[in-house]
The first five atom37 places (N, CA, C, CB, O) and aatype in JSON, in Angstrom:
{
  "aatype": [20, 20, 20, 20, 20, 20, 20, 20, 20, 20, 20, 20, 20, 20, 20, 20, 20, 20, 20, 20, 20, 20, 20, 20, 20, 20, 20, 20, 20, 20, 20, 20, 20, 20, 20, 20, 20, 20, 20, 20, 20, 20, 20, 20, 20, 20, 20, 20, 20, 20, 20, 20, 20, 20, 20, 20, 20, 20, 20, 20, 20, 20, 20, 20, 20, 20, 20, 20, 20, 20, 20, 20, 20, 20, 20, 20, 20, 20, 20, 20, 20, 20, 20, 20],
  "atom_mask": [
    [1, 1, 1, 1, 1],
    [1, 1, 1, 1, 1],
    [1, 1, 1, 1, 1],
    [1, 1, 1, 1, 1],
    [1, 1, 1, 1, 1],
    [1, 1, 1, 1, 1],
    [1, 1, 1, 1, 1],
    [1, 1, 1, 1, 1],
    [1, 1, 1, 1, 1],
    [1, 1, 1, 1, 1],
    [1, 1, 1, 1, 1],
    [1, 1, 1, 1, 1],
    [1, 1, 1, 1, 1],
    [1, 1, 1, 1, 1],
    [1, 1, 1, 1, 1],
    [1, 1, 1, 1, 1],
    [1, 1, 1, 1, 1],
    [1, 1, 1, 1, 1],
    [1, 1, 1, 1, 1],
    [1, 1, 1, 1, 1],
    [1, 1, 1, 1, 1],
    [1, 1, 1, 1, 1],
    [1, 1, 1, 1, 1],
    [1, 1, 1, 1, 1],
    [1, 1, 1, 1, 1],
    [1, 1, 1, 1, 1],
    [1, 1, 1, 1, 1],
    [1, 1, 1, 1, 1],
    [1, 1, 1, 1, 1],
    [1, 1, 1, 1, 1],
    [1, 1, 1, 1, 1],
    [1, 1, 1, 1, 1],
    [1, 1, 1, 1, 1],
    [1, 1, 1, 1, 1],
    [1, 1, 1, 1, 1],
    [1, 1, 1, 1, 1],
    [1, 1, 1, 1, 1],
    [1, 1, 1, 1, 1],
    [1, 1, 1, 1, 1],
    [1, 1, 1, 1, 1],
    [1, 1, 1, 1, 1],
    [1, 1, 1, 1, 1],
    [1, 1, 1, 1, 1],
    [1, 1, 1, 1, 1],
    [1, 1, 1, 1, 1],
    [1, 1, 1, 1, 1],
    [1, 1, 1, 1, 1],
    [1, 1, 1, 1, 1],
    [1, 1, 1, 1, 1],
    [1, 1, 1, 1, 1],
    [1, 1, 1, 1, 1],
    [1, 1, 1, 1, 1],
    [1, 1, 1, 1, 1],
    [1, 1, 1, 1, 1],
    [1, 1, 1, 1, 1],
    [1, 1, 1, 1, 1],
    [1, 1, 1, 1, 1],
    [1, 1, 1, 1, 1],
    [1, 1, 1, 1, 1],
    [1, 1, 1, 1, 1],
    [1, 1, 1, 1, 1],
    [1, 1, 1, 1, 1],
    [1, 1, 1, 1, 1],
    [1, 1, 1, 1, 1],
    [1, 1, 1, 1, 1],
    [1, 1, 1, 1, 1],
    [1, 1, 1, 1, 1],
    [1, 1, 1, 1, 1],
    [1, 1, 1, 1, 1],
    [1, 1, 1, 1, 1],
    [1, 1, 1, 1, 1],
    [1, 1, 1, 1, 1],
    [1, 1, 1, 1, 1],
    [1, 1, 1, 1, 1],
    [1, 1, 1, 1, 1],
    [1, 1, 1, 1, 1],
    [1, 1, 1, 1, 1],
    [1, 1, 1, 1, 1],
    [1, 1, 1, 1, 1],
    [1, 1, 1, 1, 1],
    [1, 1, 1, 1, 1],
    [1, 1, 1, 1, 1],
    [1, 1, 1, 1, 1],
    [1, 1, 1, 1, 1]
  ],
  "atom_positions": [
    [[13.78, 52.08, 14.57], [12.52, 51.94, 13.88], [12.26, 50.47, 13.56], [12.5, 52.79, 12.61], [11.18, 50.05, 13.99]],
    [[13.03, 49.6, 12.88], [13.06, 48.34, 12.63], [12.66, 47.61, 13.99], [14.39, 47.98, 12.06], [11.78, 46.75, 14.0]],
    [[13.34, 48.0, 15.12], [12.66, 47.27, 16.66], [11.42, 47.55, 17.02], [13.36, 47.68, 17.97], [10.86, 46.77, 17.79]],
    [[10.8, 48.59, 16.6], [9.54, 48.89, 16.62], [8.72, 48.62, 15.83], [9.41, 49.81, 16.72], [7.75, 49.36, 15.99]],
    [[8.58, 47.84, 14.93], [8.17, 47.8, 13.56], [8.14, 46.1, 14.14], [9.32, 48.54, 12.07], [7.0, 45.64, 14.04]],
    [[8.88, 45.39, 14.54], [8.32, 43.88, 14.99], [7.23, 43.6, 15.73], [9.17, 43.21, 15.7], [6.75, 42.47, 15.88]],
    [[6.74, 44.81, 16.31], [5.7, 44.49, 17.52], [4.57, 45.38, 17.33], [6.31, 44.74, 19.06], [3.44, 45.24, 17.79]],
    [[5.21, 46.7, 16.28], [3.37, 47.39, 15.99], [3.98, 47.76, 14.87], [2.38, 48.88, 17.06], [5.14, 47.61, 14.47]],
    [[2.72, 48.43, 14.26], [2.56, 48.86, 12.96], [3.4, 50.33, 13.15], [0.86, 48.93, 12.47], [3.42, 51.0, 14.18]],
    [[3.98, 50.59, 12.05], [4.69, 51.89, 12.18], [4.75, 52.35, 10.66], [6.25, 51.76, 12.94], [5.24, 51.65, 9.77]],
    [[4.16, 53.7, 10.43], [4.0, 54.59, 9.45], [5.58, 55.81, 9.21], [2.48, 55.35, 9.94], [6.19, 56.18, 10.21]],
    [[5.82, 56.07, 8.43], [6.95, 56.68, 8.67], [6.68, 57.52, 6.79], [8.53, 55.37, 9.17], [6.38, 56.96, 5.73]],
    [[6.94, 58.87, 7.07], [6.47, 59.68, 5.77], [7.93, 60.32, 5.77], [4.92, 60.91, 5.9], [8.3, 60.95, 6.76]],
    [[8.85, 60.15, 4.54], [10.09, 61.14, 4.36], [10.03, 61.35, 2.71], [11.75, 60.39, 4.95], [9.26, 60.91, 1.86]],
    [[10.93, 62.03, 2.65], [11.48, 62.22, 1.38], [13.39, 61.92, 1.58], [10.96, 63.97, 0.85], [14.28, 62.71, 1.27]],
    [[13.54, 60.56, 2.19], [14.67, 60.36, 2.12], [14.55, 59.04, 1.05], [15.3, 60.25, 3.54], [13.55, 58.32, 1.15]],
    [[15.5, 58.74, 0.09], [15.37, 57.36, -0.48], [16.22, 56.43, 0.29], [15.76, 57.3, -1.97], [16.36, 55.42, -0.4]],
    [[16.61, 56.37, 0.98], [16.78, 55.62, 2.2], [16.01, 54.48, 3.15], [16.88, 56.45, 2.83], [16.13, 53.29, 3.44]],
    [[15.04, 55.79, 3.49], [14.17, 55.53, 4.13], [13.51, 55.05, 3.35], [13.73, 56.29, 4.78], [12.94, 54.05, 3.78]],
    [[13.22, 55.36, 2.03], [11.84, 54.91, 1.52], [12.29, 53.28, 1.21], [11.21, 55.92, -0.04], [11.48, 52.36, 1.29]],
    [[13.31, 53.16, 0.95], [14.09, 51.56, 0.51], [14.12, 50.94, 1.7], [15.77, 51.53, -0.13], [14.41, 49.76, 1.54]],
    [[13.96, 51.22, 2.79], [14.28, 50.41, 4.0], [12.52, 49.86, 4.44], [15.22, 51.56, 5.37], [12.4, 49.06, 5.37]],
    [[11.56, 50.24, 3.87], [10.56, 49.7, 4.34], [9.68, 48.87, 3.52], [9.98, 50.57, 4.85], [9.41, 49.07, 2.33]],
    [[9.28, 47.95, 4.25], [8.04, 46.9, 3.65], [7.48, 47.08, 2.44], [6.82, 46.88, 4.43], [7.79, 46.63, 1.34]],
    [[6.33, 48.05, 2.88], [5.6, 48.84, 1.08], [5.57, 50.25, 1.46], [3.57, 48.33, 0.44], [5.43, 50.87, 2.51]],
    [[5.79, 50.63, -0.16], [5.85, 52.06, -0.35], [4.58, 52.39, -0.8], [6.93, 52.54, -1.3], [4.06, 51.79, -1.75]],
    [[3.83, 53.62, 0.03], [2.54, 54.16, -0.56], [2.83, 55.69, -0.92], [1.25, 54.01, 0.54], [3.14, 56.34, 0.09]],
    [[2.82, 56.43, -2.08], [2.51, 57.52, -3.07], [1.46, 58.31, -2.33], [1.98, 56.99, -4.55], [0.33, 57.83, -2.4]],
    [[1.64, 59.55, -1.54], [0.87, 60.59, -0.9], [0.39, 61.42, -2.17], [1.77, 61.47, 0.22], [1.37, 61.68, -2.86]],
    [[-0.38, 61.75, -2.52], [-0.21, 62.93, -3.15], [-1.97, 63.97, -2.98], [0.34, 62.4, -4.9], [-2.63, 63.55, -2.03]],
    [[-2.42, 64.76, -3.51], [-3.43, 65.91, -3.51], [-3.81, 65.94, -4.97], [-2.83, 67.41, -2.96], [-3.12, 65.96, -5.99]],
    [[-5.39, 65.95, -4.73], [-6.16, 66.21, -6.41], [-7.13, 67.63, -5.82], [-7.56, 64.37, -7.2], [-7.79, 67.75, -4.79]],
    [[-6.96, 68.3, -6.6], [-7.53, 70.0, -6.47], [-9.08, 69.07, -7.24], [-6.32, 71.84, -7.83], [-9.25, 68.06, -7.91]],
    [[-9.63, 69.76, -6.85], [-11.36, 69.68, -7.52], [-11.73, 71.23, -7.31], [-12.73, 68.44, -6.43], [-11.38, 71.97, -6.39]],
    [[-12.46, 71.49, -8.31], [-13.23, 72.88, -8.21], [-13.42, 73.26, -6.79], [-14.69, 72.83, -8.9], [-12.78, 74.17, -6.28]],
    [[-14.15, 72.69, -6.28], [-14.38, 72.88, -4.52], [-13.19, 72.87, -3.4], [-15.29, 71.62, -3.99], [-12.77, 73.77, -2.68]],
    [[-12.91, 71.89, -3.51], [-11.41, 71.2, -2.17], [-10.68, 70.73, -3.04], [-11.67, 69.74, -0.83], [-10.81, 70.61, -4.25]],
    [[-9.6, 70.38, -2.09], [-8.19, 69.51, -2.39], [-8.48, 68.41, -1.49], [-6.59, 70.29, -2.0], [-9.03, 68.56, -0.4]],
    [[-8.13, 67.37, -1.95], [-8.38, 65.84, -1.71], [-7.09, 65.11, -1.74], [-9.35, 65.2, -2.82], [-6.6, 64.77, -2.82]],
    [[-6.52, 64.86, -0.63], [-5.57, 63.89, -0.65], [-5.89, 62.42, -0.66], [-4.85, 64.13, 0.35], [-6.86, 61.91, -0.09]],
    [[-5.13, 61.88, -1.25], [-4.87, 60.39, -1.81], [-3.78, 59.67, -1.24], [-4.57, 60.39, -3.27], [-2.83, 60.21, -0.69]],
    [[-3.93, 58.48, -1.39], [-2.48, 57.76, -1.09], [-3.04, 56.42, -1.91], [-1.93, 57.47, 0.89], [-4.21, 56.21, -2.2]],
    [[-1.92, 55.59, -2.2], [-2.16, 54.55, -3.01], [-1.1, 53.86, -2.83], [-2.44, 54.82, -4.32], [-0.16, 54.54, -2.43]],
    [[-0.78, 52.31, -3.03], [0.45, 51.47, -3.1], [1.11, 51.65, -4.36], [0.17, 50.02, -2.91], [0.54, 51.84, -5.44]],
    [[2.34, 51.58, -4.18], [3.07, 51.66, -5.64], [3.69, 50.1, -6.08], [4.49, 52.88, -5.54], [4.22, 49.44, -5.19]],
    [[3.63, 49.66, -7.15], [3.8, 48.2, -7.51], [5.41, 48.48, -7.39], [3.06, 47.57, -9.2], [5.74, 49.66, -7.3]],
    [[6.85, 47.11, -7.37], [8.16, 47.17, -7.13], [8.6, 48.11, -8.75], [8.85, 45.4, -6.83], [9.78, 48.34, -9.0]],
    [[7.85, 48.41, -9.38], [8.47, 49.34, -10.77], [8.16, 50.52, -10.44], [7.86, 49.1, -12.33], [8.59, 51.48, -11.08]],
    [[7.41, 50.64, -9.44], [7.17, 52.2, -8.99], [7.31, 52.84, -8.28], [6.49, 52.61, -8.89], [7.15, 54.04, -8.07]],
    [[7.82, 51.56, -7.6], [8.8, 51.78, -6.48], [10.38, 52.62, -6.66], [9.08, 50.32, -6.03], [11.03, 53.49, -6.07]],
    [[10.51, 51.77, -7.85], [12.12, 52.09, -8.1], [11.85, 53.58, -8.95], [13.12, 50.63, -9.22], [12.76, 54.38, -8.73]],
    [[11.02, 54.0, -9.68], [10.72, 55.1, -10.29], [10.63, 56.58, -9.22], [9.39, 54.72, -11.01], [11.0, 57.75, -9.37]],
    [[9.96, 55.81, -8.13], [10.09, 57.1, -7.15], [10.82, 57.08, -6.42], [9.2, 57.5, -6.43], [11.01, 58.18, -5.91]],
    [[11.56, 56.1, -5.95], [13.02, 56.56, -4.8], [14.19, 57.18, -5.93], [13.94, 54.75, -3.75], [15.07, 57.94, -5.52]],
    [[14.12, 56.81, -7.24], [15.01, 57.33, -8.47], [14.7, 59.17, -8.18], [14.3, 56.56, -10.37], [15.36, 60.13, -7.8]],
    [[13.42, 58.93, -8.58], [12.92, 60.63, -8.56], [13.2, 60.99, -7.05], [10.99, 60.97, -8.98], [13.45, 62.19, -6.94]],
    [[13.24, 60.45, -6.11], [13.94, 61.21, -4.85], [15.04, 61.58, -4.63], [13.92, 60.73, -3.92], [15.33, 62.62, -4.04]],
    [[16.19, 60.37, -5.31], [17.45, 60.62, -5.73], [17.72, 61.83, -6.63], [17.85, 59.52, -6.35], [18.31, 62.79, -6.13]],
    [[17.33, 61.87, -7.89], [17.91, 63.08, -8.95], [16.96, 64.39, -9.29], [18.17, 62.36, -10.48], [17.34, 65.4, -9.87]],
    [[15.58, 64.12, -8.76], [14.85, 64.83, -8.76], [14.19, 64.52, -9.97], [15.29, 65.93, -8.51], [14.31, 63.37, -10.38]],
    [[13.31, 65.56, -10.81], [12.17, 64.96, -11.84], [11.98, 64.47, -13.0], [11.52, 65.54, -12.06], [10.96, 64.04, -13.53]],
    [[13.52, 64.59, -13.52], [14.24, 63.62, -14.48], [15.36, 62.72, -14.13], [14.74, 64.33, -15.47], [16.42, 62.91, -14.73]],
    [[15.31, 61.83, -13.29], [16.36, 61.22, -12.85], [17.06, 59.98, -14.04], [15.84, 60.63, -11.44], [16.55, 59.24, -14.88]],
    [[18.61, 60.27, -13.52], [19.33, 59.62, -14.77], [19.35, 58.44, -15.26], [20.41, 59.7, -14.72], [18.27, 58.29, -15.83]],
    [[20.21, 57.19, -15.38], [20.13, 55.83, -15.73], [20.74, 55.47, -14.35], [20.92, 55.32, -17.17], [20.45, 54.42, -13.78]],
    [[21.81, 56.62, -13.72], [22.62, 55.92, -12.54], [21.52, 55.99, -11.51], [24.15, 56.74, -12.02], [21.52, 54.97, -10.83]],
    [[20.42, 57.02, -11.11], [19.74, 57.56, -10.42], [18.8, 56.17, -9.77], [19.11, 58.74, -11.22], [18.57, 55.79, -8.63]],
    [[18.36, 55.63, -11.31], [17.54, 54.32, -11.24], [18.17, 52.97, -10.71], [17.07, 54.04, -12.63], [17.64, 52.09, -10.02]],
    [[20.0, 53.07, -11.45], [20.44, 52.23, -10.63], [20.76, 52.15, -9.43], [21.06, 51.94, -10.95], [21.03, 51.09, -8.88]],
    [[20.78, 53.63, -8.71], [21.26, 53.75, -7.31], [19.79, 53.18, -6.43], [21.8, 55.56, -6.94], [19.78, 52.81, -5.26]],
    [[18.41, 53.26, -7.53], [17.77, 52.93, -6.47], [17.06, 52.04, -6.66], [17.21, 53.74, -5.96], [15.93, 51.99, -6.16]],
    [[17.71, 50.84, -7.67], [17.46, 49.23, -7.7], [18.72, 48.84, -6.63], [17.65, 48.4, -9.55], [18.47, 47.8, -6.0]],
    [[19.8, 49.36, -6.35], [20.72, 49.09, -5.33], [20.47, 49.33, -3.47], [21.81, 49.96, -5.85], [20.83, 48.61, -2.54]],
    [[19.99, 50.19, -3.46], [19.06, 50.79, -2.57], [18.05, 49.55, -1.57], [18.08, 51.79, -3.62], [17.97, 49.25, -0.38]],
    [[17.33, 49.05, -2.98], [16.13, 47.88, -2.94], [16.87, 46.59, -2.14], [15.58, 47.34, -4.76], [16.77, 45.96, -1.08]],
    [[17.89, 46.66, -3.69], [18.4, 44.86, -3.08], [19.28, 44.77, -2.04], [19.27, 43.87, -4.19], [19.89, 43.7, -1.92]],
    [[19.6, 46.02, -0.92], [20.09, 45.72, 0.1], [19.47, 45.16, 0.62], [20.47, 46.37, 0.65], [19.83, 44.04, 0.98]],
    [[18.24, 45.64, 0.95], [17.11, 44.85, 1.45], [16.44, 43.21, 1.31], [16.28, 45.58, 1.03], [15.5, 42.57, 1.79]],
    [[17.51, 43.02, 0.41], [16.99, 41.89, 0.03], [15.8, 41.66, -1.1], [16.66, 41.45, 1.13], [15.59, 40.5, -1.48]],
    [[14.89, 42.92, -1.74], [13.98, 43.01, -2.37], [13.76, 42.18, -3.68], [13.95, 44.13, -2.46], [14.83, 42.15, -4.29]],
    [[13.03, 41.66, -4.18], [13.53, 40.84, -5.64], [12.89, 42.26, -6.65], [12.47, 38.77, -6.03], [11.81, 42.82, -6.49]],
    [[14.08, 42.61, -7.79], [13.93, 43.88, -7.9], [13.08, 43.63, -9.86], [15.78, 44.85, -7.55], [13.46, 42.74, -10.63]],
    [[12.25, 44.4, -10.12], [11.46, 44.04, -11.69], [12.13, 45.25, -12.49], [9.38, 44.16, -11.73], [12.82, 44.88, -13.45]],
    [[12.08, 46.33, -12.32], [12.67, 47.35, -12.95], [14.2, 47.37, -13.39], [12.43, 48.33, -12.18], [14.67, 48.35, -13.97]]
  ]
}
């Protein structure tokens, strides 16, 4: 993926925190119900919200103190400069 990613744009959707730490920017998928339809969204997440949701991928919807550190560790493999 990284060899492909030098020469085009490449989108990649998981629920691995792995994956989500190994790429450029992280964008937040999610669905808003309205009376009528459901409306999906996506949005960028700033580097604190970053680490908040690869945490919540790690431990699930209360993730612990280690959860957060596993995924400020995660970041700075990457080299990331980490705020959280």
């Amino acid at each position: 993926m990284q060899q492909m990613a030098h020469k085009h744009q490449l989108v990649a959707i998981s629920h691995l925190p792995q994956m989500a730490a190994a790429g450029d920017t992280h964008y937040f998928v999610y669905k808003e119900d309205r009376a009528d339809r459901t409306v999906s969204r996506i949005r960028q997440l700033s580097a604190d919200e970053r680490i908040k949701e690869i945490a919540h991928m790690i431990a699930g919807a209360k993730p612990s103190e280690t959860a957060y550190q596993s995924a400020r560790e995660l970041l700075a493999l990457r080299g990331e400069e980490l705020v959280g």
